[in-house]
N, C-alpha and C positions, 0 to 999 in steps of 0.2 A: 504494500500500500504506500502510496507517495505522501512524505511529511510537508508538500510543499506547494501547496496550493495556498491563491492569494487571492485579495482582491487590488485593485487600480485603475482608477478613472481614466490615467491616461497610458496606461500599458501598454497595450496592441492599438492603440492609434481608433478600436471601433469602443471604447465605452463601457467592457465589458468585462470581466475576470482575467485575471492573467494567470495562468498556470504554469506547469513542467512543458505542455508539451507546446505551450507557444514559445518557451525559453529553447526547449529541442527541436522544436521546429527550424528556427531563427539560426542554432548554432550546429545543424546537421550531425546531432548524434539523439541515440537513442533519451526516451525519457527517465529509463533507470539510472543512466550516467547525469545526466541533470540532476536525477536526484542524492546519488553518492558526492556530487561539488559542492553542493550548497550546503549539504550535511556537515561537509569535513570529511568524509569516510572514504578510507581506501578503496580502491578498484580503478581510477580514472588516472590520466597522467594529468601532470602540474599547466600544461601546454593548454590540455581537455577543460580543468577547472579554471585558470583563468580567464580562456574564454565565455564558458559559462558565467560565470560571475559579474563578467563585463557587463556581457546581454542582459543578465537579470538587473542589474542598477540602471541599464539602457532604458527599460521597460520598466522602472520602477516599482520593481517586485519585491514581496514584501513574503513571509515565509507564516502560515498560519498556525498558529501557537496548538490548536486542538490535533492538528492532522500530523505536524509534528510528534505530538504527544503519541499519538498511536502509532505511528511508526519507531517511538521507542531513541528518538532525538532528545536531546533537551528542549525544556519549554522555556528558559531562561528568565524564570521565575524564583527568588526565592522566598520562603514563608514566616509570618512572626504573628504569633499567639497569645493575646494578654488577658490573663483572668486578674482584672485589676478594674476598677470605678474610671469610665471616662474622664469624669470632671477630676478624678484623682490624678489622673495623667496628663493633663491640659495643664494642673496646675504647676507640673517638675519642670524645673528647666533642664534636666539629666535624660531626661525621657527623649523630649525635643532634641535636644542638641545630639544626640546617641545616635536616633534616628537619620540625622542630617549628614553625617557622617558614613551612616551605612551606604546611605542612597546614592552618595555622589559615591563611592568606586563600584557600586553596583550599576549605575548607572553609565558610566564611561566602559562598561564592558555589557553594555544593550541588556541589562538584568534588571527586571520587575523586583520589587518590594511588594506582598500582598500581605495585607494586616487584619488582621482579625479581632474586635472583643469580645471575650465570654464569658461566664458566671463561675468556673470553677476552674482547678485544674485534670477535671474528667471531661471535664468538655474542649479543654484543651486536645487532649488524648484524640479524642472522637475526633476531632479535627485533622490528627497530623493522621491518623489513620484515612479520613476520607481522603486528604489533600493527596498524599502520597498513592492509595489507590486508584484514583482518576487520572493522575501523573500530571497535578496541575500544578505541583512543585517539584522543583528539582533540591531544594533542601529547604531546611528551616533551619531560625536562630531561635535558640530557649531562652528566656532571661525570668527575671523574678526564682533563682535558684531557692529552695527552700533546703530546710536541714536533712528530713526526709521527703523528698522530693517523686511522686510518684512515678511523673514523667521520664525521669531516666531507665527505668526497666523497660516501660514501654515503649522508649524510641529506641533501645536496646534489641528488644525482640521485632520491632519493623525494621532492623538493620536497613536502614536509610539515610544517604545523606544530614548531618546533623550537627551543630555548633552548640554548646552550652556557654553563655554567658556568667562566667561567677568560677567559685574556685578560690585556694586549692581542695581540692577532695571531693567526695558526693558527685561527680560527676560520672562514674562508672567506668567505662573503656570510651566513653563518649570524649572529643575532641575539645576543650573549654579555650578561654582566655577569659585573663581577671584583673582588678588590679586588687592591688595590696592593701586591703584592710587592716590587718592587725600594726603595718606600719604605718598607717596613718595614725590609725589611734594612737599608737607610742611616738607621734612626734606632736600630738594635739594634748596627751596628759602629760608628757617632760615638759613641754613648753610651759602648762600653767604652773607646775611645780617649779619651775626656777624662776615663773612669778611669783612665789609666794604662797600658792594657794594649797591648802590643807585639809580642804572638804572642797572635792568636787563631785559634781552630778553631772547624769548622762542622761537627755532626756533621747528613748531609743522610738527608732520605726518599729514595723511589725514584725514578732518574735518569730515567727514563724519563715522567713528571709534568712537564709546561711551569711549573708555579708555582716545581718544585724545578731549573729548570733554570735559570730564571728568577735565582731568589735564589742559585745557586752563580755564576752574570754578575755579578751586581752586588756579589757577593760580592767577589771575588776581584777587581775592577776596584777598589772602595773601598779595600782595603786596600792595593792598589798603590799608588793614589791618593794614601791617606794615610801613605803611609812606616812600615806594618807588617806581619806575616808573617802572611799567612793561610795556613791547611791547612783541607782539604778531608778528610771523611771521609762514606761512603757508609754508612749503615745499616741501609737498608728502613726502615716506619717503626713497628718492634715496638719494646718494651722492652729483648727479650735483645740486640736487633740493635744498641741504641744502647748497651749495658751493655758488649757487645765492643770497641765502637768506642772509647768511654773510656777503657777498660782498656787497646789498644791506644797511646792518645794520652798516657796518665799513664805509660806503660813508656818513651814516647820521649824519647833524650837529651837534646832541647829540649822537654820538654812546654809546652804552653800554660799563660796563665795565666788566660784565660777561652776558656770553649767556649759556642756558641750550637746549639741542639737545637730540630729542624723542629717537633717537636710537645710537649705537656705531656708524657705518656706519657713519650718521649725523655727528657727533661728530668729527670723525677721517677728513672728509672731509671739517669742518667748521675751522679744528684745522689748517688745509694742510694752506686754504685762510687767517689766522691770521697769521702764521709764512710767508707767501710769501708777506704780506704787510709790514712786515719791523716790525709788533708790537710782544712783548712780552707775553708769555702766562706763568704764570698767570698775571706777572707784571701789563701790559696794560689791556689784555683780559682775564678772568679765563673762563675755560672753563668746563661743565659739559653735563653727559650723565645720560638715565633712564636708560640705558643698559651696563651691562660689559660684557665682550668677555675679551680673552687672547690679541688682538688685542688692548684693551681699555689700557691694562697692560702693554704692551711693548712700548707701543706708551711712546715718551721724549719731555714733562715733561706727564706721566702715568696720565688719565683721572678720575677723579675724575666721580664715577658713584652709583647707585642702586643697589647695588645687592640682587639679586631671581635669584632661581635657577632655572633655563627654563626644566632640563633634572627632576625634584623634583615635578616641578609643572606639568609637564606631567601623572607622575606616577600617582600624586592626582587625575587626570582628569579618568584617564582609573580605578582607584580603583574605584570612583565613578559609570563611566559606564557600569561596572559589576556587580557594586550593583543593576540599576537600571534596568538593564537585568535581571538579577536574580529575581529582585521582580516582575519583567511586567511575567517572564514564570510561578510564581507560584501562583499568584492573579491574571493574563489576564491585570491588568492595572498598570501602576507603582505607588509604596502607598513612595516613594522617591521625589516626584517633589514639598514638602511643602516649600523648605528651601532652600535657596542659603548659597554657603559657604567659607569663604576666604581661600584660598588655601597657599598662602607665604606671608607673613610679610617681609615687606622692609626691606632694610639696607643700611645706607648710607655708602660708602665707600670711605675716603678723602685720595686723591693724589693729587700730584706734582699740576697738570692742577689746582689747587683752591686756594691751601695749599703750598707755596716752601720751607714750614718745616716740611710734613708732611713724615712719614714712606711709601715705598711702600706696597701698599694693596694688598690680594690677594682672590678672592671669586671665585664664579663659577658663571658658563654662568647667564648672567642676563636674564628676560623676561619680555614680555608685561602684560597687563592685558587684 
């Protein structure tokens, strides 16, 4: 069956569908051979394909993604699944920026982004199973890695093209990249300790997140470590969720005197509940984020945060699953899934919010791990 029927208004000059066999017509060889050129696939000489190829941009032919698909081509599609709150995702700048990043080297190599949102991660599942049985993906990116994470057995057992975002561990024989949580964290609690500070809090995302489970470990092990009080507080990772939590931690008979907040969002909202209680930031409270945004930077006194580059660490991710594309179509299985890989190297970035003598910083969008 030919992967390579198209449509184009102005392809054969009458108006009408442009196919294989007006490309085989045009260039005097069979329509199987048109169809092995445009594929990539052996059988034809270099002489054969380049003339094909000519013809087919002559006639402005375009290769259709479904007939492709059945003839066992790639579709040039790859897939991403979020069991997460729209408006929750609208509101991250790590989401966004991550995205933007994927898109542009997927994109400079003619590769769809198809996105999904669903209610669970079973519906995720349902998903990578239909997408991959239709063959309307040629892989998928996992992200929102959880601690026990159901999704990795089962894209385990579809042995399928597959990238997990997050790491190190829990990712199975599955191919990851990450960045480094536990050393952010250990450059965001030394930092406030050799401010001074001796009770800090961690107001955390959702427990159920390996990145957040991650940084409440090393959390709480550092601050052992270094002979201070860490508290621990659970927020989701909304604004109101982290405004309570403040609220919460500023009522307590030992309140902190710096708290560290999972995302900018957190951050800017815990910052709002610390200036409206009448305390000082950093004087009273310093305040810190894993996340910068332009928002983290504008914000007076300018938030002291993490910076990675979310639109940098996308890139990494889609180079990756192009590789592992590439290797699954010319070996049948991917010889890529040995090795997990850090993707961006922290960077602490000191402002105003930690620091009231420090220079304004300026980095790019931060991200998760």
């Amino acid at each position: 069956m030919s992967s390579t029927a198209a449509t184009s208004p102005r392809g054969t000059g009458r108006g009408q569908r442009v196919t294989i066999a007006d490309i085989a017509e045009r260039a005097g060889v069979t329509s199987a051979a048109v169809s092995l050129a445009v594929n990539g696939r052996p059988g034809v000489s270099d002489a054969t394909r380049a003339r094909v190829m000519d013809i087919a941009r002559e006639l402005h032919w375009e290769p259709s993604h479904a007939a492709r698909a059945l003839a066992g081509a790639p579709v040039l599609t790859v897939g991403m699944v979020l069991a997460r709150p729209a408006d929750v995702l609208g509101a991250e700048a790590f989401f966004g920026a991550f995205v933007a990043g994927l898109q542009e080297v997927l994109s400079a190599q003619d590769y769809s982004l198809q996105m999904k949102i669903v209610d669970s991660p079973e519906a995720e599942i349902d998903t990578y199973r239909r997408w991959f049985g239709q063959r309307r993906v040629d892989g998928v990116v996992v992200v929102d890695l959880r601690v026990d994470d159901p999704r990795i057995p089962a894209l385990e057992e579809l042995a399928q093209p597959a990238l997990v975002i997050g790491g190190p561990g829990h990712h199975g024989c599955l191919p990851s990249v990450y960045v480094d949580d536990a050393r952010a964290t250990a450059l965001l609690v030394e930092h406030l300790v050799e401010q001074g500070h001796r009770r800090i809090a961690r107001v955390a995302g959702t427990a159920e997140f390996l990145h957040t489970a991650q940084r409440d470990q090393t959390f709480t092990a550092l601050c052992a470590q270094l002979g201070v009080e860490g508290v621990l507080q659970e927020a989701g990772f909304g604004a109101d969720g982290a405004a309570r939590a403040t609220a919460e931690l500023l009522a307590a008979q030992t309140s902190p005197t710096a708290i560290v907040f999972d995302s900018d969002e957190m951050a800017l909202s815990g910052a709002r509940v610390v200036l409206e209680s009448g305390a000082d930031i950093p004087g009273d409270v310093a305040i810190a984020s894993y996340e910068d945004s332009p928002l983290a930077r504008t914000h007076r006194p300018s938030i002291t945060a993490i910076g990675r580059s979310a639109v940098e660490y996308g890139r990494v991710a889609a180079r990756r699953m192009l590789e592992i594309i590439a290797g699954w179509s010319t070996s049948g299985a991917s010889e890529t899934a040995q090795t997990e890989s850090r993707a961006i190297d922290p960077e602490l970035l000191v402002r105003g919010s930690t620091d009231p003598g420090a220079e304004p910083a300026s980095a790019p969008t931060g991200s998760r791990g």
